[in-house]
C-alpha positions as CSV (number, residue, x, y, z in Angstrom):
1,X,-22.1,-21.7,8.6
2,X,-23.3,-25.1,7.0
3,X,-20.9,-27.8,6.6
4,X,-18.5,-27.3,3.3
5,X,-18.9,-23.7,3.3
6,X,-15.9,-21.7,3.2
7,X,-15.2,-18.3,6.1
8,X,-13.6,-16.6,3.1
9,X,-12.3,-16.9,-0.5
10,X,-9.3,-18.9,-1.1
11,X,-6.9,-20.1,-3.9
12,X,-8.4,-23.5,-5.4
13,X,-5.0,-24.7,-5.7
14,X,-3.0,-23.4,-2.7
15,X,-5.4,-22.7,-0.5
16,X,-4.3,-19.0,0.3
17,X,-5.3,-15.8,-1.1
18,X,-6.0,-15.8,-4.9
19,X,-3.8,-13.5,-6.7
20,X,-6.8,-11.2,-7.8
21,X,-7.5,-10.1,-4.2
22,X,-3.6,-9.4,-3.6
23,X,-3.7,-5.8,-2.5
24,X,-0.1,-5.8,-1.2
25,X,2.8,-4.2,-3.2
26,X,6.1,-4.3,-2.3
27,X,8.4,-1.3,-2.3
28,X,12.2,-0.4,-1.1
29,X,12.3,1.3,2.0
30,X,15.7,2.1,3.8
31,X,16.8,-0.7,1.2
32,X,14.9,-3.5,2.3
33,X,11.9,-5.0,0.4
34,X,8.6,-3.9,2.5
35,X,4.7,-4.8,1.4
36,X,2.7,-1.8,1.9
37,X,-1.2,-3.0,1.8
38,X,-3.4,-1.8,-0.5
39,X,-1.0,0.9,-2.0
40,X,-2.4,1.0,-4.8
41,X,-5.9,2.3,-3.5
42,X,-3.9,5.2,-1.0
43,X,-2.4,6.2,-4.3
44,X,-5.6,6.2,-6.0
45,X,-7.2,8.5,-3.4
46,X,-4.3,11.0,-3.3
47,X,-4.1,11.5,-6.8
48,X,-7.7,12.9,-6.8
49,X,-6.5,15.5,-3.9
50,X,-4.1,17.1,-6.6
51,X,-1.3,17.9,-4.4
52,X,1.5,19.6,-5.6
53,X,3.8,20.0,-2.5
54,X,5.8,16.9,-1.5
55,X,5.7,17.6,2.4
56,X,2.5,18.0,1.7
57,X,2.1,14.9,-0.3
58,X,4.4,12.8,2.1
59,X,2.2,13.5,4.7
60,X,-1.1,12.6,3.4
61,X,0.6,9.2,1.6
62,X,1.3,8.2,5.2
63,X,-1.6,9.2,6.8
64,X,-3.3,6.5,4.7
65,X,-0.7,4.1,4.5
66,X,-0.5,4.5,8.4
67,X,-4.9,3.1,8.7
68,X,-3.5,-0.1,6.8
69,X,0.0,-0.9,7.9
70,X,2.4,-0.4,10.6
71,X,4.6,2.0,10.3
72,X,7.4,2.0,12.5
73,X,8.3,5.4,14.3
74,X,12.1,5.1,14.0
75,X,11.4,4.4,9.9
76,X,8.6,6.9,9.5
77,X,11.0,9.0,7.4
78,X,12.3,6.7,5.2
79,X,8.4,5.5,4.6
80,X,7.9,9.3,4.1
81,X,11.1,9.2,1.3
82,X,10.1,5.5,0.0
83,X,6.1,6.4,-0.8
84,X,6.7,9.8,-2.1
85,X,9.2,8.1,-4.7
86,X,6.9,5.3,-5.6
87,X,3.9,7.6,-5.8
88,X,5.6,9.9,-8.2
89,X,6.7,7.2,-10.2
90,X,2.6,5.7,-10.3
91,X,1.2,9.7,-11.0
92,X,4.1,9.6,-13.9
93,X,2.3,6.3,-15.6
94,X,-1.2,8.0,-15.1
């Protein structure tokens, strides 16, 4: 890397991440604000998988939230409740 180049894109004005590569939302889970990364692209992907059941859909939302966040064991089930509330809620706007 030559000198003055950047490793990465940042915000011109606060140096972090600029707010159009944000891919984390945040979502209640067990009644605490959580950021789930890139939600918005695991809800993408399961809409197209048409899924009707929600065990069935529960499952597959944290299958792929699982490859991009941690999800803790003891909390799996209220990630389960949490993702399947907030996905319904994003097919209903669709």
């Amino acid at each position: 890397m030559s000198e003055g180049e950047k490793d990465g894109n940042y915000c011109s004005i606060c140096g972090g991440i600029p707010p159009d590569r944000i891919t984390t939302k945040r979502i209640l889970i067990d009644g605490k604000e959580t950021g789930i990364d890139h939600l918005d692209f695991v809800f993408d992907e399961v809409k197209k998988l048409n899924l009707e059941n929600n065990a069935v859909l529960t499952e597959e939302l944290l299958k792929r939230v699982k490859v991009f966040n941690y999800v803790p064991t003891r909390k799996t089930a209220e990630y389960g409740v949490a993702l399947l509330g907030e996905y319904r809620k994003f097919a209903d706007m669709k």
